[in-house]
ROKOLLO-76413 format. One line per 3 residues: number of its first residue (from 1); for each residue x negated, y, z negated of C-alpha. Coordinates in steps of 0.1 Angstrom, whole numbers, plus 5000, padded with zeros to 4 digits. Example, Ala and Ser with C-alpha at 12.3 -4.5 7.8 and 13.67 -1.06 7.14 Angstrom:
residues 2
1 = 4877:4955:4922 ~ 4863:4989:4929
//
This chain:
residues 343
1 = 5162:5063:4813 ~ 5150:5091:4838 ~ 5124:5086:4861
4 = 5086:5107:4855 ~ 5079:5128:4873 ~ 5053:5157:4873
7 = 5038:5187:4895 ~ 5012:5209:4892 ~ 5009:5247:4887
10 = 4996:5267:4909 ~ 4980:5300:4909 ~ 4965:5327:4931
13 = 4929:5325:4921 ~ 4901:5356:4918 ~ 4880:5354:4946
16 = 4847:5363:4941 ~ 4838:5355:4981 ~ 4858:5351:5010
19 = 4848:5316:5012 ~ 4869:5304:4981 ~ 4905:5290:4980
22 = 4930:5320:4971 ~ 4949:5292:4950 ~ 4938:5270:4920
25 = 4958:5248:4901 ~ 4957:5256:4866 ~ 4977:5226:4854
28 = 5007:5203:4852 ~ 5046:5206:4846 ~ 5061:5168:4838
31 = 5093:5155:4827 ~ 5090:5129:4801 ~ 5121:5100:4799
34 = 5141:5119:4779 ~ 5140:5146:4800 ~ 5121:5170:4782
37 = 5096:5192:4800 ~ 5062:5197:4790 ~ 5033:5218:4803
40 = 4994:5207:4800 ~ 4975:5235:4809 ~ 4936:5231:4822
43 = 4912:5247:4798 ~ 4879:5265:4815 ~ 4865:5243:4837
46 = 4889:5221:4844 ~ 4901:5203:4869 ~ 4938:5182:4880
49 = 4925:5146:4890 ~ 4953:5135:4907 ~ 4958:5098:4911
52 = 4996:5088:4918 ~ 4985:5065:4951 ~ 4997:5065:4983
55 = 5032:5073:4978 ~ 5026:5100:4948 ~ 5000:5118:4957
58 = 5013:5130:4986 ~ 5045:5138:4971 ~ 5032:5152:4946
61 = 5009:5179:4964 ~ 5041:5187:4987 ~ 5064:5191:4957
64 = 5040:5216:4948 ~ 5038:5236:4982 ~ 5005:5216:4993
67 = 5014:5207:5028 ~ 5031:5217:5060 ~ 5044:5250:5055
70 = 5075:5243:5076 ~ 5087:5214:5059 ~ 5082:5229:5027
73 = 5098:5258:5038 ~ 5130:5245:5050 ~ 5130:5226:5014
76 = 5132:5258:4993 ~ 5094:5253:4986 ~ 5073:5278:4981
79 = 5041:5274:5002 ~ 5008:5273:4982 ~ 4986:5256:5005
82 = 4995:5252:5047 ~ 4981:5219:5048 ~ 4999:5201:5077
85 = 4985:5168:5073 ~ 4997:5161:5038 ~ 5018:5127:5041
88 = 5002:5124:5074 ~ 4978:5099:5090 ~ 4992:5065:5071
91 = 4985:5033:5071 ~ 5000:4996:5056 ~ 4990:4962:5067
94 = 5018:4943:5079 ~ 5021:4904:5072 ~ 5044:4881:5086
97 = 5047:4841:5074 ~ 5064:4810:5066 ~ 5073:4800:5033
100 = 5083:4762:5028 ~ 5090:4746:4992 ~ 5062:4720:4989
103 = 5077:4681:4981 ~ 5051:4679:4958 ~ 5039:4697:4924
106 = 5019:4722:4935 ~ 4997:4754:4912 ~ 5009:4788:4914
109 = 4982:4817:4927 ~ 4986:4850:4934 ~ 4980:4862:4973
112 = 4942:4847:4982 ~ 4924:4847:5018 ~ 4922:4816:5029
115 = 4914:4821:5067 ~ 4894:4850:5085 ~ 4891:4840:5118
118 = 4865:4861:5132 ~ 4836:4869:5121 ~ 4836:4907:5125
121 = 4871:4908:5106 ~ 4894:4923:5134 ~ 4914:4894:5139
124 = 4945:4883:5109 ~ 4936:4874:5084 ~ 4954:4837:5071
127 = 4966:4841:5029 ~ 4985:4819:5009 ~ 5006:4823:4976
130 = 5024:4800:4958 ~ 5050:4811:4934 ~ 5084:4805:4914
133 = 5119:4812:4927 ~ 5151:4814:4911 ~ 5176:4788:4934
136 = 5200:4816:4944 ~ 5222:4815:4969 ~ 5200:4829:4996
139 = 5179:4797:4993 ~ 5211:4774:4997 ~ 5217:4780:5031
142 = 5185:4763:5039 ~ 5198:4729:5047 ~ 5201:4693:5026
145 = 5178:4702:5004 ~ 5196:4729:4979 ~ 5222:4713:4963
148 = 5248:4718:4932 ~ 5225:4697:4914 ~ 5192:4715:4919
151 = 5168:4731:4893 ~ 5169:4768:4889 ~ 5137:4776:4894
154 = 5120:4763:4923 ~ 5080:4765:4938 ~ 5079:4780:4969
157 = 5042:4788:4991 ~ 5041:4810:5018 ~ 5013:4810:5043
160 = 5009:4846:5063 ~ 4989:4865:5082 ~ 4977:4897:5081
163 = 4967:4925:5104 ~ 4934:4938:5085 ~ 4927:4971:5105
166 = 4965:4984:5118 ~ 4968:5010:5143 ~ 4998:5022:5140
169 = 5004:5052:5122 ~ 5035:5063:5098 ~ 5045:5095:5074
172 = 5058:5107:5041 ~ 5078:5135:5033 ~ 5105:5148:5012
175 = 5141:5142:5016 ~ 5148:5171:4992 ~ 5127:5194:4967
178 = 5142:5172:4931 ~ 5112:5154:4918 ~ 5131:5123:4904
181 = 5138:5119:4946 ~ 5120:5092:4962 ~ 5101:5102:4993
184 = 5112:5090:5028 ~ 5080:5065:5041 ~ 5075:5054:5076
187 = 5048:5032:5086 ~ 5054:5025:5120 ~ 5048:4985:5123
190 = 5037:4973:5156 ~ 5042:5008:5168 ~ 5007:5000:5186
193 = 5008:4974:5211 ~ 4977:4967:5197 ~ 4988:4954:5165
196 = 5018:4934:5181 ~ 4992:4913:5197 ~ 4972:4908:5166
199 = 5004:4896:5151 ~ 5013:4872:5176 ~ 4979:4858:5180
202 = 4981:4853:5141 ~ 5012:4840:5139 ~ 5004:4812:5162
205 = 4974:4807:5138 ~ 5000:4798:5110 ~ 5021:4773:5130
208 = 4981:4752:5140 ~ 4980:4754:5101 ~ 5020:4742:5095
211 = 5011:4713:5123 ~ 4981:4703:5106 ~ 4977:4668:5090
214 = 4965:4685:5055 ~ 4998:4700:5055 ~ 5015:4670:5061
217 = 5016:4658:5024 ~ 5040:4697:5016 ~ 5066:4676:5041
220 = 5101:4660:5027 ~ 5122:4633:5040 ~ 5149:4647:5060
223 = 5176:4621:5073 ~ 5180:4587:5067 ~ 5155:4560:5076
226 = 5174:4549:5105 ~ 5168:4583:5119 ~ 5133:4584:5120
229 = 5105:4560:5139 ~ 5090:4528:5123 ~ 5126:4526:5094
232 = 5110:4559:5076 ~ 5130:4588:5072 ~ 5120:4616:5092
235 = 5096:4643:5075 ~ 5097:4682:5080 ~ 5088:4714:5061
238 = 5117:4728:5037 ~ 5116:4762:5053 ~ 5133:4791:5030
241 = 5142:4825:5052 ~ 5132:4831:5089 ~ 5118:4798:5109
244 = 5093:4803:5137 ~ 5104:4800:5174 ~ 5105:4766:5194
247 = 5086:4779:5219 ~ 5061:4798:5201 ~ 5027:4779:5216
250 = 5038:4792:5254 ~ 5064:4827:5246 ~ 5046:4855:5235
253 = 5081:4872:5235 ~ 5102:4851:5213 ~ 5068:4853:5187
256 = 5065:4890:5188 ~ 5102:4890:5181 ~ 5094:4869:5149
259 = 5067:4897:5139 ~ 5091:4924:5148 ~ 5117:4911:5125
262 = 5101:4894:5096 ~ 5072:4920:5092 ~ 5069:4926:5053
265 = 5044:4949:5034 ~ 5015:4939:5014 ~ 5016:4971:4994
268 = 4980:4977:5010 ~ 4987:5015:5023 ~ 4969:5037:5021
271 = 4960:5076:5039 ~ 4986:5106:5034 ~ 4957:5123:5017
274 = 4927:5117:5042 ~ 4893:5126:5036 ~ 4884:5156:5064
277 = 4925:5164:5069 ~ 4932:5167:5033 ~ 4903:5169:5013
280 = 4871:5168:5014 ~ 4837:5143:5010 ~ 4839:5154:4973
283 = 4877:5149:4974 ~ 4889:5185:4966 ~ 4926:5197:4981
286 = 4910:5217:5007 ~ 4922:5255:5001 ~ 4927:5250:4965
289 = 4905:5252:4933 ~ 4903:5229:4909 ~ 4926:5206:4922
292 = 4909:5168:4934 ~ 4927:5136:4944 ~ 4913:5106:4937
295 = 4928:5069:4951 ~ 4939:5051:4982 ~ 4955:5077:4995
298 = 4924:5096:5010 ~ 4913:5061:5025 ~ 4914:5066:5064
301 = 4903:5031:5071 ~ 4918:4998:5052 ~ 4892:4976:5032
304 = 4896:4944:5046 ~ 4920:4929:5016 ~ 4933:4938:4986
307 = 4919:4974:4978 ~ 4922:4972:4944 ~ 4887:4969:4937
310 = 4879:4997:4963 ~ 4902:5019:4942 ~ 4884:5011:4912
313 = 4853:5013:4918 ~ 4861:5044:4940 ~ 4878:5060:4905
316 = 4852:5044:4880 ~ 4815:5043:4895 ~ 4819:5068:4920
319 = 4834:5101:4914 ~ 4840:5096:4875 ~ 4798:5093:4873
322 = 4799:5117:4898 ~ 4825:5144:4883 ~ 4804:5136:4849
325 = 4769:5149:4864 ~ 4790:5180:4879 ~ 4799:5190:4846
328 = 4766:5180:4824 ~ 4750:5200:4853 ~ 4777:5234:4850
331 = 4767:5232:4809 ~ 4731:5229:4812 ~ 4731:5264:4833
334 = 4757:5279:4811 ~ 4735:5274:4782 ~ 4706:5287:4802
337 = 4724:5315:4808 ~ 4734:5323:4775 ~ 4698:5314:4761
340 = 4681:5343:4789 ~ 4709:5369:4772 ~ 4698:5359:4737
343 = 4662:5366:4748
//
C-alpha cells in the first residue's frame, strides 16, 4: 500500500494592490493508495484549510515551495513563498519515567495528570498510565521475575514526569523533494539548561512517589525469606527498561544522565507553523492567498497537557465559526452588489 500524500497548487495571483500576496493557492494535488493522482481544485471563494499537524503541515507547505528559499532551492523546489521560518520554532514536551509491573491486578488508563506541583504550572508535571504488554524478550532480561512460564501479556504502569513549558527548540525539513519521504524532525531535548533542571527536579519527584508507602502494595517478593528482615522475603519494584540512579537524592549528574538517556516524547509538539512567523492572527500563510493552516502547528506556546482539546476547539468553535461568518459576510455584499446593478 503507498503512503498519502498531497500538496497544493500554487499560482501567481492578480493583484489588485501592492499589498496582496503575488501567490494563491488554487487547490490540491494527492496521491491516493493506489497511486493514482487526483486534483481538487478550489471553486470562487475558496480557500486550502490545511490541517496535517505538526509534522504535515510543515512539510506540506515546503513541498510546495512555502518556506526557506535556500533549502527549497537546493531540493529542486521551486520557491512560491520565501518563508524562512517554515519548520522552524518547534517544540515537544519531553517525559522521562519508571515503569514497574504492579504485583497486583491493577485497571488500565490511558496517560492522566496525577501531580502538578506548583501552582503556576512551570514545574513537571507527575502522569501515570497503566497498560498491557506482550512478554517479549526485552522484558526477560528484567530479573526473577520473567520466566519460561510467564503469561504473554503482562500489566505494566509507568509513572513520568513531564516538562510542561520546554525551552528548547528543534526543526523540520526535508530530506528530499518525494512526498511519500518522511521529514527529518529535531527537537532538541534538554538543549536548554533550563529544561535539564526541570527534568531532574521532576525526576526526583518520581523516585518520593516510587518510596512512598501507597506504593508499597505495587512491590513483589524478591529472594527468599531468609533474605529479608523479620523471615519475609524481601520486597522491591519489578522495574522493566532503564532503573533510576543509586544516588539520585544527592547527584544531580548521574539524574540528568537518566533524563538525557531515557527522554521519550509525548507526541505533544507543536510550532513549525507559528502564528506571527508563519501566519498570521487569522491563520493565513503569510504571502499567499487563500491558503490557511489550521492545528498545533501554529501553537507557539504548549497548553499545559494533552492539546487535543486545544486543537479542537481551536478547529471547531474558533476559526470554523469564524471562517463561517467570513463567508456569510462575503455573500451578503455580493448579493448587495448584485441587487444595486439590478436597480
Amino acid at each position: 500500500m503507498g503512503k498519502l500524500f498531497a500538496s497544493f497548487c500554487m499560482y501567481p495571483a492578480a493583484r489588485r494592490g501592492r499589498s496582496r500576496p503575488a501567490v494563491a493557492a488554487v487547490g490540491v494535488v494527492y496521491q491516493d493508495r493506489l497511486f493514482q493522482l487526483h486534483h481538487a481544485l478550489l471553486r470562487p471563494g475558496g480557500e486550502v484549510i490545511l490541517s496535517a499537524g505538526t509534522l504535515g503541515s510543515p512539510q506540506l507547505l515546503l513541498l510546495s515551495g512555502v518556506g526557506p528559499a535556500n533549502d527549497l532551492t537546493s531540493l529542486g523546489i521551486p520557491v512560491s513563498v520565501d518563508a524562512p521560518d517554515v519548520g522552524k520554532h518547534m517544540f515537544d514536551n519531553p517525559r522521562n519515567g519508571i515503569s514497574i509491573i504492579p504485583s497486583v491486578p491493577i485497571d488500565h488508563s490511558l496517560i492522566q495528570v496525577v501531580g502538578i506541583p506548583s501552582a503556576n504550572g512551570t514545574a513537571s508535571y507527575l502522569e501515570a498510565a497503566s497498560y498491557i504488554v506482550p512478554v517479549s524478550p526485552m522484558l526477560r532480561p528484567a530479573g526473577p521475575f520473567i520466566s519460561p512460564t510467564s503469561p504473554l501479556y503482562v500489566t505494566m504502569a509507568t509513572i513520568m514526569e513531564k516538562v510542561p513549558g520546554p525551552l528548547s527548540e528543534g526543526s523540520l525539513w526535508l530530506s528530499s523533494p518525494n512526498p511519500v519521504e518522511t521529514p527529518s524532525v529535531r527537537f532538541n531535548y534538554f538543549s536548554r539548561p533550563e529544561d535539564l533542571a526541570q527534568c531532574v527536579v521532576g525526576v526526583r519527584r518520581v523516585a518520593q512517589v516510587l518510596q512512598s508507602r501507597t506504593m508499597d502494595i505495587f512491590r513483589s517478593s524478591v529472594g527468599s525469606a531468609s533474605q529479608g528482615r523479620r523471615g519475609h522475603a524481601r520486597r522491591d519494584f519489578r522495574i522493566v527498561g532503564a532503573t533510576l540512579p543509586l544516588d539520585w537524592s544527592t547527584n544531580n549528574t548521574s539524574v540528568a544522565d537518566f533524563c538525557r538517556r531515557t527522554v521519550a516524547t509525548l507526541w505533544h509538539y507543536h510550532g513549525g507553523c507559528v502564528v506571527g512567523r508563519v501566519v498570521d492572527k487569522d491563520f493565513r500563510v503569510m504571502g499567499t492567498q487563500s491558503l490557511r493552516v489550521v492545528d498545533g502547528s501554529t501553537f507557539s506556546v504548549t497548553p499545559g497537557t494533552n492539546p487535543q482539546a486545544t486543537v479542537m476547539m481551536m478547529g471547531s468553535r474558533y476559526m470554523g465559526l469564524k471562517m463561517i461568518a467570513e463567508r456569510h459576510s462575503r455573500r451578503q455584499v455580493n448579493t448587495s452588489s448584485y441587487n444595486e446593478l439590478e436597480e
